[in-house]
Backbone bond lengths (Angstrom), bond angles and torsions (degrees), N, CA, C in turn:
res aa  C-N    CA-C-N  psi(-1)  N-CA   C-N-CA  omega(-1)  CA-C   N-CA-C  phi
1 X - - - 1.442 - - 1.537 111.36 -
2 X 1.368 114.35 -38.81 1.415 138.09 172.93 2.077 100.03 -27.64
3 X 1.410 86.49 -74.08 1.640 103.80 175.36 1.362 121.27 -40.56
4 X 1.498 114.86 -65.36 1.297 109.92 -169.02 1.534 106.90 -71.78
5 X 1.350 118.68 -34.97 1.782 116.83 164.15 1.662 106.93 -28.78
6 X 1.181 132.90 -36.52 1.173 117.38 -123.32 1.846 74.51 -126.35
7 X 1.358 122.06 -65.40 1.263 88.41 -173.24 1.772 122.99 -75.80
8 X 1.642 103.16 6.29 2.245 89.88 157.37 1.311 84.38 -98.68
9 X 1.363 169.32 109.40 1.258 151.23 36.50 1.308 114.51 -61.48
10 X 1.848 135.05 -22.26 1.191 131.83 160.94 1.214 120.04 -82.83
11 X 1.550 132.30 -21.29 1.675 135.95 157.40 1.646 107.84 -58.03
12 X 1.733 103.15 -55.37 1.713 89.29 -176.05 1.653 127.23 -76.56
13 X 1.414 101.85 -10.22 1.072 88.73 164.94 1.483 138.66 -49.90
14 X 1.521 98.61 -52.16 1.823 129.17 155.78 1.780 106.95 -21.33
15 X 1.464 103.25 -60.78 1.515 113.15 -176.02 1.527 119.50 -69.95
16 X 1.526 112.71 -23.79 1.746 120.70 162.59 1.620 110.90 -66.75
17 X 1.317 104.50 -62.88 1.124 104.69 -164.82 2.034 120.24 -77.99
18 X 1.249 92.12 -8.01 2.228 101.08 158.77 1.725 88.83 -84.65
19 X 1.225 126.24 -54.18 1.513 113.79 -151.00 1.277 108.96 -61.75
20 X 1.819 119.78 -40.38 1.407 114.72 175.78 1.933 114.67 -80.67
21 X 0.919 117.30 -29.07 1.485 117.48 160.72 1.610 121.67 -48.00
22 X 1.087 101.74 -32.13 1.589 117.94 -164.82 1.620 90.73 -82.84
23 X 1.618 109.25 -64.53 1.323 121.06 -174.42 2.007 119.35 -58.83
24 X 1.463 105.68 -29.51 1.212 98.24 135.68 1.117 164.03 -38.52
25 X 1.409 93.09 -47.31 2.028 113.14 -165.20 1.645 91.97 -73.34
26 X 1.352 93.85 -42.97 2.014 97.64 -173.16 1.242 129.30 -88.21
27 X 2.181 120.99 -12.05 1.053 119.08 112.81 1.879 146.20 -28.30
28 X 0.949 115.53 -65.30 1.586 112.02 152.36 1.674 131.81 -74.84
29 X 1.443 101.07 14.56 1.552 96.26 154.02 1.301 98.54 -109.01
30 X 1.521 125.76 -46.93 1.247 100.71 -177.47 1.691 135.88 -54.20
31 X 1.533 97.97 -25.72 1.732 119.58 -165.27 1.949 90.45 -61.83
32 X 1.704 98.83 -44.34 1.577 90.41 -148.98 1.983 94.94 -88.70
33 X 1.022 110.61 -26.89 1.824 118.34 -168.82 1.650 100.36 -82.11
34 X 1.410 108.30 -7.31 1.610 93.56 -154.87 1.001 148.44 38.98
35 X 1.583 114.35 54.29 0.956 119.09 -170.08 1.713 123.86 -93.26
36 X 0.805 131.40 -172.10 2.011 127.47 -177.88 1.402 95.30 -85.74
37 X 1.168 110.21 172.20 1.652 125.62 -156.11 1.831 96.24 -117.08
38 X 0.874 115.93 66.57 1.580 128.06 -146.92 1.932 94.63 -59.29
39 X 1.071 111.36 169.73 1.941 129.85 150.24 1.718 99.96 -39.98
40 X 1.503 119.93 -62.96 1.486 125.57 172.33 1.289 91.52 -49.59
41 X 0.990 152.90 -82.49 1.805 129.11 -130.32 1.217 97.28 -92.29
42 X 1.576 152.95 1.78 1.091 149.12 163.86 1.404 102.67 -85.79
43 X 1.366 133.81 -28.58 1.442 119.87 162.19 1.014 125.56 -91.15
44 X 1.748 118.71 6.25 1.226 100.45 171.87 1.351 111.35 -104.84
45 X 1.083 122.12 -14.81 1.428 136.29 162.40 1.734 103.84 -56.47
46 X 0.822 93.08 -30.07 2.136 93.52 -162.84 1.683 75.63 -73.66
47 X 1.620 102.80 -71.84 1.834 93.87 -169.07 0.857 112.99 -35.98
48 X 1.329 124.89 -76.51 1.821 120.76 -172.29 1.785 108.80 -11.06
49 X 1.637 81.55 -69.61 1.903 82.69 -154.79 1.679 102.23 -53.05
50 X 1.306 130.80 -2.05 1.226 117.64 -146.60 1.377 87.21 -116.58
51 X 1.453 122.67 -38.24 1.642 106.77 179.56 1.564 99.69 -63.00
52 X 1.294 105.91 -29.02 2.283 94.00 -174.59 1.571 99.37 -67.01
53 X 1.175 111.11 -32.55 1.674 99.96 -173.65 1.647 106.24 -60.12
54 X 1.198 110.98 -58.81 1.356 116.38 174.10 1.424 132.62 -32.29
55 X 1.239 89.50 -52.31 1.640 115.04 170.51 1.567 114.89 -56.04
56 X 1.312 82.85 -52.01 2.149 93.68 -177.41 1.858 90.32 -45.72
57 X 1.325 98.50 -61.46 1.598 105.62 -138.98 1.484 88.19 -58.69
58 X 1.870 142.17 -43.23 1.131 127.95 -156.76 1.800 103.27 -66.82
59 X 1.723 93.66 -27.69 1.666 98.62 -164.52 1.399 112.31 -66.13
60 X 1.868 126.69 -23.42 0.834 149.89 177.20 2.081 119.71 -62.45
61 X 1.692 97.90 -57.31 1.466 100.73 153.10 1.653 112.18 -73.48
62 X 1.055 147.66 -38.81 1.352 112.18 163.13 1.368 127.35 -59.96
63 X 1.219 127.99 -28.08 1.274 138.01 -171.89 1.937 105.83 -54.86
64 X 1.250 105.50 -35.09 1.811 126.10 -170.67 1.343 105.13 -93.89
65 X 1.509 111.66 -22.91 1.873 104.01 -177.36 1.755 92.14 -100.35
66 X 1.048 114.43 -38.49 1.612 119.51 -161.47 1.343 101.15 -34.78
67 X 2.335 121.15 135.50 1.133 81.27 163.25 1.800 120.47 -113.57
68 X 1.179 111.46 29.39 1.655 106.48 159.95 1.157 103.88 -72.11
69 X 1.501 133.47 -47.42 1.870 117.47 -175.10 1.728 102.17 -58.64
70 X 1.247 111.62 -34.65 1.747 106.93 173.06 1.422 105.97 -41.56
71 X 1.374 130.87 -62.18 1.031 137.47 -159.56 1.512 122.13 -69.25
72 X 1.343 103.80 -39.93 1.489 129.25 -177.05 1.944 97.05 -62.30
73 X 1.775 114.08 -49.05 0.990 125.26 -172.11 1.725 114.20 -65.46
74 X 1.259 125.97 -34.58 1.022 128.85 -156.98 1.813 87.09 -83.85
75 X 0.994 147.23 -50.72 1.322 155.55 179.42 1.220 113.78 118.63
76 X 1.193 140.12 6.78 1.235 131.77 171.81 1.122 109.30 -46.53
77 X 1.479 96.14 134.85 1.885 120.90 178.87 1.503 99.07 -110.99
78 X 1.174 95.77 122.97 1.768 101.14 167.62 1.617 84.61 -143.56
79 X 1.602 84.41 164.28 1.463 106.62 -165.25 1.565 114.42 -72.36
80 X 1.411 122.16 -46.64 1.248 133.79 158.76 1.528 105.75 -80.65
81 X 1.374 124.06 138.24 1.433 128.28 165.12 1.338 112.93 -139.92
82 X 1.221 112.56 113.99 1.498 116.12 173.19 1.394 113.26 -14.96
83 X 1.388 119.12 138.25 1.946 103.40 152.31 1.603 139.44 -78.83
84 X 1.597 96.43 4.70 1.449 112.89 168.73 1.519 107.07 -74.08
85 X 1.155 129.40 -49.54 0.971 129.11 -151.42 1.930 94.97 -76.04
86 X 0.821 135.89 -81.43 1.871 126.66 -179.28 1.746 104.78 -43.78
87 X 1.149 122.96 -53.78 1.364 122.56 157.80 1.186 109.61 -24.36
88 X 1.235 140.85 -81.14 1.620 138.66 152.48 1.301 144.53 -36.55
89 X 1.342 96.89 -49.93 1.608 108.52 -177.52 1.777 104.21 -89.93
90 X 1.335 135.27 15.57 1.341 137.04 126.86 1.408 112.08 -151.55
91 X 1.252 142.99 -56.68 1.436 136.55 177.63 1.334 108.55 -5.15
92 X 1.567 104.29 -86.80 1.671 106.83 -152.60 1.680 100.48 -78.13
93 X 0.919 141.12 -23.00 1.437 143.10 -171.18 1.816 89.67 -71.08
94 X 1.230 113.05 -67.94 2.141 115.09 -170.52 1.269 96.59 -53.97
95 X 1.648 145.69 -48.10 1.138 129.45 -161.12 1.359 117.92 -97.81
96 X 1.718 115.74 -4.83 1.370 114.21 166.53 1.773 118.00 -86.65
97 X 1.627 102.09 -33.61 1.401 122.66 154.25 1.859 124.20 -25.12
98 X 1.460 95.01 -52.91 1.693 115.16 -157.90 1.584 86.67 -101.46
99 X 1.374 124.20 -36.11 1.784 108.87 168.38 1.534 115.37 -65.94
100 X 1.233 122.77 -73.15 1.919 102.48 158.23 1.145 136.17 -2.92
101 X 1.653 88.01 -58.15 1.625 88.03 -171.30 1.552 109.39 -79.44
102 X 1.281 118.86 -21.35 1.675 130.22 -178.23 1.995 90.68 -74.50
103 X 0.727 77.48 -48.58 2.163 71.69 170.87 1.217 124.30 -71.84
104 X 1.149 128.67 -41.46 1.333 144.23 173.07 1.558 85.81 -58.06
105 X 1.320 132.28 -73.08 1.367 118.29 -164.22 1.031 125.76 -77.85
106 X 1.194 135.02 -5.91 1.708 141.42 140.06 1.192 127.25 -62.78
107 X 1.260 120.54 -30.87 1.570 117.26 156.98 1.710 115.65 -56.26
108 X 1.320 96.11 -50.85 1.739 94.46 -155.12 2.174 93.03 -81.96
109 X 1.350 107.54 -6.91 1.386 90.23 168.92 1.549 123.12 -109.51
110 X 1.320 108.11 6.53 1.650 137.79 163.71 1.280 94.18 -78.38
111 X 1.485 139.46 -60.83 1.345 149.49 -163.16 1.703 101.95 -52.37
112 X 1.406 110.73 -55.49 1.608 125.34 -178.03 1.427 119.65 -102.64
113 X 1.618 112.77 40.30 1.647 103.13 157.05 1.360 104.91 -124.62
114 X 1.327 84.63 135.87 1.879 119.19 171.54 1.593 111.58 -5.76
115 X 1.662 113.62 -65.75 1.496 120.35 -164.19 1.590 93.85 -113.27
116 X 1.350 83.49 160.84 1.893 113.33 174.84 1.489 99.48 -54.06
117 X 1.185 103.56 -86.00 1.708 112.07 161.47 1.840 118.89 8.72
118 X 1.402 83.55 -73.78 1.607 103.46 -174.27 1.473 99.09 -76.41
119 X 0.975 144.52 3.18 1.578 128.31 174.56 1.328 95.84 -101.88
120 X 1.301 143.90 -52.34 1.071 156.54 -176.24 1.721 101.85 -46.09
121 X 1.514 103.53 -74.28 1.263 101.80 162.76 1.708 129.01 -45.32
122 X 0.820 135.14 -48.93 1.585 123.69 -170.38 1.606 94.02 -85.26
123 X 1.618 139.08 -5.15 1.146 142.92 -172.61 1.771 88.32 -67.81
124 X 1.384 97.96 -76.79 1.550 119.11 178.24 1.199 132.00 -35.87
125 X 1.420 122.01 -47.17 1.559 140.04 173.11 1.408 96.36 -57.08
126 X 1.442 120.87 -68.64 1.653 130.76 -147.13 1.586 91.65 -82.60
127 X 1.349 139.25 -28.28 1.380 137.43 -169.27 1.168 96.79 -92.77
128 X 1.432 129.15 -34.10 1.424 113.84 -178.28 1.641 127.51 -71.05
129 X 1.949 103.30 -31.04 1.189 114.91 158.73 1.338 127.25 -51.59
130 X 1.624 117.96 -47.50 1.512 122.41 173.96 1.529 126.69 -61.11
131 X 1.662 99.66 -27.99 1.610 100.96 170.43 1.454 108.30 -65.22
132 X 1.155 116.33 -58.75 1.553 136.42 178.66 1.790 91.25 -33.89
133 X 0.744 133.75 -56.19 1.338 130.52 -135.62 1.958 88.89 -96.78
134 X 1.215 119.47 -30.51 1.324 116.18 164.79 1.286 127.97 -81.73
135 X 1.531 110.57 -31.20 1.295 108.80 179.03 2.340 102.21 -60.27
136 X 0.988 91.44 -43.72 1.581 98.57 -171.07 1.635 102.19 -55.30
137 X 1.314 113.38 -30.36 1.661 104.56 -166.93 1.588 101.35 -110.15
138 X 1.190 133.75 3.49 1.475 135.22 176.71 1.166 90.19 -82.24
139 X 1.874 119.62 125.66 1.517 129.53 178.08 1.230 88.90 -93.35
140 X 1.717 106.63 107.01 2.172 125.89 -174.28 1.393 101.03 -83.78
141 X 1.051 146.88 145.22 1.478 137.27 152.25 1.471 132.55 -26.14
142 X 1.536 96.87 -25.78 2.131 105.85 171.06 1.400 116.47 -93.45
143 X 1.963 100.18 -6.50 1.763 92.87 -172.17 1.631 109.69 -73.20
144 X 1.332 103.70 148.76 1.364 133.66 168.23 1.476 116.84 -31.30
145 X 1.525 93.87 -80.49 1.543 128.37 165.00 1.944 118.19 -27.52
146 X 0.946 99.92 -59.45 1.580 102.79 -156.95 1.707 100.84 -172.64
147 X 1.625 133.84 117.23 1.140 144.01 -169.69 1.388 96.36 -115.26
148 X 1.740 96.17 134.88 1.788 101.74 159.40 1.711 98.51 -141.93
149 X 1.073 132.11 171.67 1.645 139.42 -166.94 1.544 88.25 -88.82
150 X 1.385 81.27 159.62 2.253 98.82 -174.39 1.759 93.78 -66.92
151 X 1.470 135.82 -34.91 1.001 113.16 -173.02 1.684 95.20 -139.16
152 X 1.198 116.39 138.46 1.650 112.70 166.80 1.438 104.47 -97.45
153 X 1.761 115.07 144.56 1.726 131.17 164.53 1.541 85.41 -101.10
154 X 1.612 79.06 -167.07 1.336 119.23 -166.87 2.103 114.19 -79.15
């Protein structure tokens, strides 16, 4: 189960990070064209937040089967320690955690302002923070820190 967790947490990732890009691009047309806050940008905003929810929750059962967070959890101190293992066993879990939730709360306060304008805007601000905050904790194939491939198989 371990496995297949792990490569749809590397497919959906794919689907977070087009959905908030996407939900961007049409955030800053709407912010700067002024345009109306259409049926489209209320579902794409809904999607967005909903592939991160998804995402959280798969990242969450791997987070409990994984076994570097095993390791990280038990406390063993050794003198050398991988950088996967703290990378995992808190890094990427707190900053994918706190991007959700930075999305989650830009949707639902994009959802409840007054003008088109202003939805667009707080869409953009709060979505742009949550990408930010994933791009930094997704271990990319060039990061420093901790490398995994753009997509994992089987």
């Amino acid at each position: 189960m371990y496995s297949t967790l792990l490569v749809l947490h590397s497919f959906v990732r794919w689907l977070v990070v087009l959905s908030l890009l996407t939900a961007l691009v049409r955030g800053y047309q709407g912010w700067f064209r002024a345009d109306v806050f259409s049926k489209t940008d209320y579902r794409l905003r809904h999607i967005t937040a909903t592939f991160a929810h998804i995402q959280l929750m798969i990242g969450f059962l791997l987070y409990f089967q994984s076994p570097l967070v095993a390791i990280f959890r038990s406390g063993d101190s050794q003198s050398e320690v991988p950088l996967d293992i703290p990378f995992f066993g808190w890094m990427h879990i707190s900053l994918m955690t706190l991007a959700i939730v930075v999305i989650t709360v830009g949707s639902a306060l994009a959802k409840r302002q007054p003008s088109d304008l202003a939805k667009f805007r707080t869409m953009v601000i709060w979505f742009s923070i949550g990408l930010l905050l994933i791009f930094i904790a997704i271990p990319w194939p060039f990061s420093p820190l901790v490398n995994r491939p753009y997509l994992r198989s089987f």
